[in-house]
C-alpha positions as CSV (number, residue, x, y, z in Angstrom):
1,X,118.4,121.0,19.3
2,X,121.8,119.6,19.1
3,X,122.4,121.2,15.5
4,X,121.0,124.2,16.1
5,X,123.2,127.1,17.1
6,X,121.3,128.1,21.4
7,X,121.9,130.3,23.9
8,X,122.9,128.5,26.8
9,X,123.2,129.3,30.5
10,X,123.0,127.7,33.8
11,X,119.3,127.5,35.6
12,X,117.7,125.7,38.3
13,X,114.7,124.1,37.7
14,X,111.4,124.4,39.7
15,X,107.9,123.7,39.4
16,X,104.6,125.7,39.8
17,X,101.3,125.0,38.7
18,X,102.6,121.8,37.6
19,X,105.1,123.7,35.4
20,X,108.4,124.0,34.8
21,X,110.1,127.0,35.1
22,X,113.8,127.7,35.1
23,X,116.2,130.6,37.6
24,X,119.0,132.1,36.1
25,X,121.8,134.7,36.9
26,X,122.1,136.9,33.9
27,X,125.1,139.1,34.1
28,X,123.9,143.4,33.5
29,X,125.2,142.7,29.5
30,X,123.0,140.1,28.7
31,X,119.7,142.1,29.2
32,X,121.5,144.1,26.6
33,X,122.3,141.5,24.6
34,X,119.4,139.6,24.5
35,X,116.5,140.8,22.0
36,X,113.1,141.3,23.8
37,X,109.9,141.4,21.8
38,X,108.5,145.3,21.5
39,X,105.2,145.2,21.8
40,X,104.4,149.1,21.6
41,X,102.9,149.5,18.2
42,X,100.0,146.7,19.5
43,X,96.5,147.1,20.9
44,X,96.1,146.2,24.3
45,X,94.4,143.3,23.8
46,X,97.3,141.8,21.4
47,X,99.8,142.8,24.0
48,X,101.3,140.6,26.9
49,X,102.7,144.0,28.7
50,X,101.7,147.4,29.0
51,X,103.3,149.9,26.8
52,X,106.7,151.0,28.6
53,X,106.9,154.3,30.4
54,X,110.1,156.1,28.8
55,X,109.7,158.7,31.3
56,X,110.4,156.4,34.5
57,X,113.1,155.4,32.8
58,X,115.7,158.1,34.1
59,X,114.3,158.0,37.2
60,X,115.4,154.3,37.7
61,X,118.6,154.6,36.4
62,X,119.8,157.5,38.6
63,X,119.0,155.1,41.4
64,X,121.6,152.5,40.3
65,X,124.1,155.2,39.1
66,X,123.6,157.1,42.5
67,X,123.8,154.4,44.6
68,X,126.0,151.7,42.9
69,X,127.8,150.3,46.1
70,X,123.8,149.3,47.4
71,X,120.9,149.6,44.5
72,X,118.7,146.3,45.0
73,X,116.8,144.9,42.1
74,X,114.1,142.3,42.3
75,X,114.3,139.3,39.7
76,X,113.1,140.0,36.1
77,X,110.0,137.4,35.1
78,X,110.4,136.5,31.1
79,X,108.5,134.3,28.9
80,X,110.3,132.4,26.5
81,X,108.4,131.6,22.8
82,X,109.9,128.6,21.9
83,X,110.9,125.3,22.5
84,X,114.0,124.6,25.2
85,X,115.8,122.1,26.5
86,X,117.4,121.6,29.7
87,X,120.2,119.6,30.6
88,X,120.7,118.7,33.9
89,X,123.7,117.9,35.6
90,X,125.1,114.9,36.2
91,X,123.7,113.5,39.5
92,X,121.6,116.3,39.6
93,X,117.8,116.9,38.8
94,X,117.1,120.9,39.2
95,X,120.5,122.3,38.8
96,X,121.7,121.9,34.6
97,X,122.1,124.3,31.4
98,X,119.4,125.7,29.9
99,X,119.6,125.4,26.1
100,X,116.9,128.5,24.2
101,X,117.5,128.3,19.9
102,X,119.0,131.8,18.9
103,X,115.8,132.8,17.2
104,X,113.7,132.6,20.3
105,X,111.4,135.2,21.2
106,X,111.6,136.9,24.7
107,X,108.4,138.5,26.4
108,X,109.3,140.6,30.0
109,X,105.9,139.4,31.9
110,X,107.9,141.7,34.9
111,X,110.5,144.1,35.3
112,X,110.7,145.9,31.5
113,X,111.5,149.5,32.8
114,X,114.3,147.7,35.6
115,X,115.6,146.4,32.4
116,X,115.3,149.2,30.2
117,X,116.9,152.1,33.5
118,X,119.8,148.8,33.6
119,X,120.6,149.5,29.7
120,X,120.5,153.1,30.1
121,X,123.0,152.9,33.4
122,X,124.9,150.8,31.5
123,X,125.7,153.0,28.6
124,X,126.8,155.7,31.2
125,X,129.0,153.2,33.1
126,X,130.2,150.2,31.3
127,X,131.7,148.8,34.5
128,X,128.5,147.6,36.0
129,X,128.1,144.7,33.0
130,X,129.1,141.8,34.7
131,X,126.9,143.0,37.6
132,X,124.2,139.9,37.7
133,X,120.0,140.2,38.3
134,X,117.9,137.0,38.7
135,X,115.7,136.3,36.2
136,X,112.8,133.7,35.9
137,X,112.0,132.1,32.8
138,X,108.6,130.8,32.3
139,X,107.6,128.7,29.1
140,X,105.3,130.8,26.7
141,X,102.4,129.2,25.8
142,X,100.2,131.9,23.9
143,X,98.9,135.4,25.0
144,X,96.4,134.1,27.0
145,X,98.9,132.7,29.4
146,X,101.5,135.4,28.7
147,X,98.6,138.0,29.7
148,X,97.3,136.0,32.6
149,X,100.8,136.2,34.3
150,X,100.6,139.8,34.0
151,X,97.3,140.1,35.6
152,X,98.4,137.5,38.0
153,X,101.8,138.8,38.6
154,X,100.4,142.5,39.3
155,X,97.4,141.1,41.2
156,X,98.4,141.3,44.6
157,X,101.4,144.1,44.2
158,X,100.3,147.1,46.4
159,X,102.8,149.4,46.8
160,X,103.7,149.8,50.8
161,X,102.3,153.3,52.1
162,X,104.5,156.6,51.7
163,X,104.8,155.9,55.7
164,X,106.2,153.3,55.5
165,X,108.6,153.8,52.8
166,X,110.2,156.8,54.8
167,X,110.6,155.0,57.5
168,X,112.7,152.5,55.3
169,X,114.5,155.2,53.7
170,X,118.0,155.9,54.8
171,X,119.1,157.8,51.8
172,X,116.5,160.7,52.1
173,X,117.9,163.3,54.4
174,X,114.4,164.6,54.7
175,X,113.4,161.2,56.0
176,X,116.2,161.1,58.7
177,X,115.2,164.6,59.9
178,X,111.3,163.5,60.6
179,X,112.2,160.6,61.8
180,X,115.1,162.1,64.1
181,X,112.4,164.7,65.7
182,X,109.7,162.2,66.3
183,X,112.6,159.6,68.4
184,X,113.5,162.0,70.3
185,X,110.6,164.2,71.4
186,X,108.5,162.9,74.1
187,X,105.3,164.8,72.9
188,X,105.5,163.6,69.1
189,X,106.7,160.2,69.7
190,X,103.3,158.7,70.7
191,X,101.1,160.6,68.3
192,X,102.7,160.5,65.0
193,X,101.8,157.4,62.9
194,X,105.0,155.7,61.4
195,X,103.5,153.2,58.9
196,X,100.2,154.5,57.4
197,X,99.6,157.4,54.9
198,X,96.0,157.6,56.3
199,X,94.6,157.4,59.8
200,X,91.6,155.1,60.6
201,X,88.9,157.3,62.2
202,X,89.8,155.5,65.4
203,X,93.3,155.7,65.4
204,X,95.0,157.3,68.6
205,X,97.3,159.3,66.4
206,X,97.4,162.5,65.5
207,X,99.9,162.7,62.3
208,X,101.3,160.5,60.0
209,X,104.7,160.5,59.2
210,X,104.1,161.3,55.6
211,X,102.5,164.4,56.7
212,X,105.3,165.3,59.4
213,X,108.1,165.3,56.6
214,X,106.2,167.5,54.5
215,X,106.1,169.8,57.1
216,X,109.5,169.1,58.5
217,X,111.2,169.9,54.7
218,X,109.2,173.1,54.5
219,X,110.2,174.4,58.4
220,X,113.9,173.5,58.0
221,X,113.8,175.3,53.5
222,X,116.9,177.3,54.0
223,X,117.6,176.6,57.6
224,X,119.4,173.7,57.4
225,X,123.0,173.4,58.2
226,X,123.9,170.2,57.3
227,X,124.2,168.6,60.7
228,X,121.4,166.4,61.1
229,X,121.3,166.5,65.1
230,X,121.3,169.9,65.3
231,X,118.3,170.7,62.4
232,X,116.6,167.9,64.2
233,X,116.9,169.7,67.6
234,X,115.7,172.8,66.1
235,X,113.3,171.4,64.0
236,X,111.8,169.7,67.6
237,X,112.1,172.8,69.0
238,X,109.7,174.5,67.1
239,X,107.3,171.5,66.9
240,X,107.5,171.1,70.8
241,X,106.9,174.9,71.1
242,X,103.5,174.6,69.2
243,X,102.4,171.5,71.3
244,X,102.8,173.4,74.0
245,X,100.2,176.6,72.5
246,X,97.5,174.2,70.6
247,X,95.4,172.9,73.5
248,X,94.1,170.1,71.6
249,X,97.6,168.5,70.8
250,X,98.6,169.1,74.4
251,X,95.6,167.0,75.7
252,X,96.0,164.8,73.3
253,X,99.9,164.0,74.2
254,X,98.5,163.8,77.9
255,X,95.9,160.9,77.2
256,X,93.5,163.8,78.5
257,X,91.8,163.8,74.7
258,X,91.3,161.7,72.0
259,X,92.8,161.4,68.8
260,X,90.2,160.8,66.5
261,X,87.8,163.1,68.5
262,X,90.7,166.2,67.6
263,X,90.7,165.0,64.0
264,X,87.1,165.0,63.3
265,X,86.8,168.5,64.9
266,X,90.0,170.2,64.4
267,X,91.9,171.4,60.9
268,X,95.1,171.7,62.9
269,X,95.9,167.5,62.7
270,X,95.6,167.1,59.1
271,X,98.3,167.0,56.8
272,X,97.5,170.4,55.1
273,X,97.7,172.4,58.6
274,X,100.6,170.5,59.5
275,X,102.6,171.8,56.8
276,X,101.3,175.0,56.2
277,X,102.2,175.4,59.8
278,X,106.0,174.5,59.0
279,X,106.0,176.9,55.9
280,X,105.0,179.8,58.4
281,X,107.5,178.6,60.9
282,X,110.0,178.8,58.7
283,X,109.0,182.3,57.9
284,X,108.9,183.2,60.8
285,X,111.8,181.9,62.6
286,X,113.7,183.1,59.7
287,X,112.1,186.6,60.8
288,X,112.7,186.7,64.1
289,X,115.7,184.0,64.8
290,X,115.8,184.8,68.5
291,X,112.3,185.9,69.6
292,X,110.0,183.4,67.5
293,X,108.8,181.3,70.3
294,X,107.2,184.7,71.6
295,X,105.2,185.2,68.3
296,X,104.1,182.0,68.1
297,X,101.7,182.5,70.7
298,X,99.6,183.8,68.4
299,X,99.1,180.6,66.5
300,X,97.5,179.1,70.0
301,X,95.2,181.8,70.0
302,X,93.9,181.0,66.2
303,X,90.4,179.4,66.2
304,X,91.1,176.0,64.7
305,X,87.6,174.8,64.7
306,X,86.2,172.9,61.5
307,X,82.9,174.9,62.9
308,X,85.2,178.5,62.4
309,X,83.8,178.4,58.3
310,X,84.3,182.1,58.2
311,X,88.3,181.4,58.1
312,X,88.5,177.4,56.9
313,X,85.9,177.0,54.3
314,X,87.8,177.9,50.8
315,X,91.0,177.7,52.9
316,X,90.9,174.3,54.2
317,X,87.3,172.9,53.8
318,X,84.9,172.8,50.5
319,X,81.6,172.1,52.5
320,X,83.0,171.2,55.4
321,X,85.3,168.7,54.0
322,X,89.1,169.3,54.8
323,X,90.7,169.0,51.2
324,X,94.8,168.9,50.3
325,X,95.5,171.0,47.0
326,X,98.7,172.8,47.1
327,X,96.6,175.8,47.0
328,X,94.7,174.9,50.1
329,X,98.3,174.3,52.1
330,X,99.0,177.8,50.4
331,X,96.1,179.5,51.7
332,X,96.1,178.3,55.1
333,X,100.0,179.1,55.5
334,X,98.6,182.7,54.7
335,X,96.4,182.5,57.4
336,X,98.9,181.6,60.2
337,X,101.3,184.2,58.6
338,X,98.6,186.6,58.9
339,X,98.2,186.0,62.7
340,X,101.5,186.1,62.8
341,X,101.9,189.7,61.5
342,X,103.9,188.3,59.1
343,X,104.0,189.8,55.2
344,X,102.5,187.1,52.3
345,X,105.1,186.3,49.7
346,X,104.6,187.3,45.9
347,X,103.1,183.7,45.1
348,X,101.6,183.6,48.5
349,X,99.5,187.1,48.1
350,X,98.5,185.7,44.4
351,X,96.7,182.8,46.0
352,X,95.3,185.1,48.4
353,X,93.7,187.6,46.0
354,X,92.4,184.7,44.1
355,X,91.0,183.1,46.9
356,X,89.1,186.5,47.9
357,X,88.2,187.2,44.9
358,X,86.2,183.5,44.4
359,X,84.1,184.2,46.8
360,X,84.4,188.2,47.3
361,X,85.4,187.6,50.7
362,X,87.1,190.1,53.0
363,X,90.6,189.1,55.0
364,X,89.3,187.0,57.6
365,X,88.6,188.2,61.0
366,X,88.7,185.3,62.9
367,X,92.5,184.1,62.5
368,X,93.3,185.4,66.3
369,X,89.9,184.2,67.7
370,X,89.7,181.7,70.0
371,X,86.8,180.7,72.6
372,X,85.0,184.5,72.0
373,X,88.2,186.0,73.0
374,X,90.8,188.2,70.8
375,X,94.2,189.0,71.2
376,X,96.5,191.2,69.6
377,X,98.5,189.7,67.0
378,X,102.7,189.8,66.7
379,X,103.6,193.0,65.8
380,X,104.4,192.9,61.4
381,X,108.2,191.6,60.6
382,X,109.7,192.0,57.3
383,X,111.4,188.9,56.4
384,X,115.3,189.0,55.7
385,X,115.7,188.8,51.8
């Protein structure tokens, strides 16, 4: 080891498994620098690694170019093929230099597309090089092993939930703006779930906040000014406006109704209605700026009713099942719009003759119905161009 030309660096020592394994600092070069084994051309069952994913490549290294004052990487995990030898310092028993022969074969058990997006921002910004990223080294013992750590490693990942991740997310604008509305409005900020992407059938909410900053992006397309507060506030607005028409959300945010009970009857608390609800807001409070509250009664008077099949089923249900195709948030946007009195876009009136042709139905009756009773719909508005 002593003749033999190494790459040396300083590590700390641990133990797992009755193991050694070794933590570096490896400066943003290095990753360059250092060869890694390509395993592509393999079968699966010869490789340690699945096959890297050139196309989440960019997508990574936008994040560190974009936000180079606060990107955050988790440590790299790398088998080393060969035989080491670590030098410990004096008086000490974990902290030394690792000593790996030149000719050493490297095997990225975690973290090959962080280091591939690194290399990539790298060639478009040199200055980031001595940048550092943890790595742990683990001693390669064979494929099995090497292959075990990648099951192991990936065993208990689980991404968090889209919730969740929003919530977390200060760079999204989108993100601030949903979670801005829900803070601050006392009928939202009790029925919109801020963690889960999926309600249990029991749960006392009504949305999700995945679902709510779907619909906020689509009611604020074009709208927004740029001041956060102030597209919140109107953004509230309009949400606050509809809790006050849909008799099942106002029950709801008065403890007078529950939750789950809304869910399992109603299409107007699932993720599809809520944003094809802020689509048509946006069309129509681009419509009618000052007098949109006034139309929008006419979305309180729609029969919401999973039992209303005549309107929902193709639109929102397929045998009674509420499904969430981008058609299906398409489709029922058409139907607020049309209670609305508002005109169907080019794509929007594509979907619509599609959908009627399916299932040669005629344009549904029952958008304005609501407990046996009818009542005129808004008068037509041509959207401003």
């Amino acid at each position: 080891m002593d003749t033999e030309p190494t790459l040396s660096f300083p590590v700390i020592r641990g133990v797992q498994a009755r193991r050694e394994y070794y933590v570096a600092q490896w400066t943003l070069r290095m990753l360059r620098q250092i060869a890694v084994f390509d395993e592509d051309d393999l079968p699966p069952e010869l490789r340690a690694q699945r096959v890297l994913n050139r196309a989440r490549i960019p997508e990574i290294s936008d994040y560190i170019l974009d936000n180079p004052d606060d990107y955050v990487f988790s440590a790299l995990t790398v088998s080393i093929d060969s035989e080491v030898h670590f030098a410990p310092l004096p008086e000490q028993d974990r902290l030394g230099i690792l000593h790996v022969p030149m000719d050493a074969r490297f095997v990225i058990n975690d973290g090959q597309h962080r280091r591939a997006a690194i290399i990539e921002a790298l060639n478009q910004r040199p200055e980031l090089a001595s940048e550092t990223i943890a790595v742990v080294f683990f001693l390669d013992i064979g494929l099995e092993r090497c292959q075990q750590m990648f099951a192991d490693l990936n065993r208990y990942a689980i991404r968090p939930s889209r919730s969740l991740g929003l919530l977390y997310d200060h760079r999204d604008d989108k993100a601030r703006l949903a979670r801005l509305v829900v803070a601050h409005s006392a009928a939202f900020r009790d029925v919109v779930d801020m963690e889960h992407s999926s309600l249990a059938k029991r749960s006392r909410k009504l949305f999700t906040l995945s679902a709510f900053y779907n619909a906020c992006a689509d009611l604020v397309d074009g709208l927004a000014t740029g001041d956060l507060d102030a597209d919140a506030a109107r953004a509230r607005a309009y949400w606050e406006a509809l809790a006050d028409i849909i008799p099942e959300w106002t029950r709801v945010i008065a403890g007078q109704m529950a939750a789950s009970e809304v869910r399992e009857d109603y299409i107007h608390s699932h993720g599809i209605a809520l944003q094809a609800l802020g689509k048509a807001g946006n069309a129509l409070i681009k419509a009618e700026p000052d007098a949109w509250r006034t139309h929008l009664m006419a979305v309180g008077a729609m029969d919401w009713s999973r039992k209303n099949a005549a309107l929902w089923e193709g639109r929102a249900l397929s045998s009674g099942r509420v499904v969430k195709g981008n058609n299906n948030v398409v489709l029922v946007c058409n139907a607020i719009k049309q209670a609305l009195g508002l005109p169907l876009d080019d794509d929007q009136q594509r979907v619509e003759d599609a959908y009627l042709r399916g299932g040669e139905r005629s344009t549904p009756k029952h958008a304005t119905q609501s407990s046996g009773r009818k009542r005129k719909p808004a008068r037509v508005v041509e959207a401003e161009a």
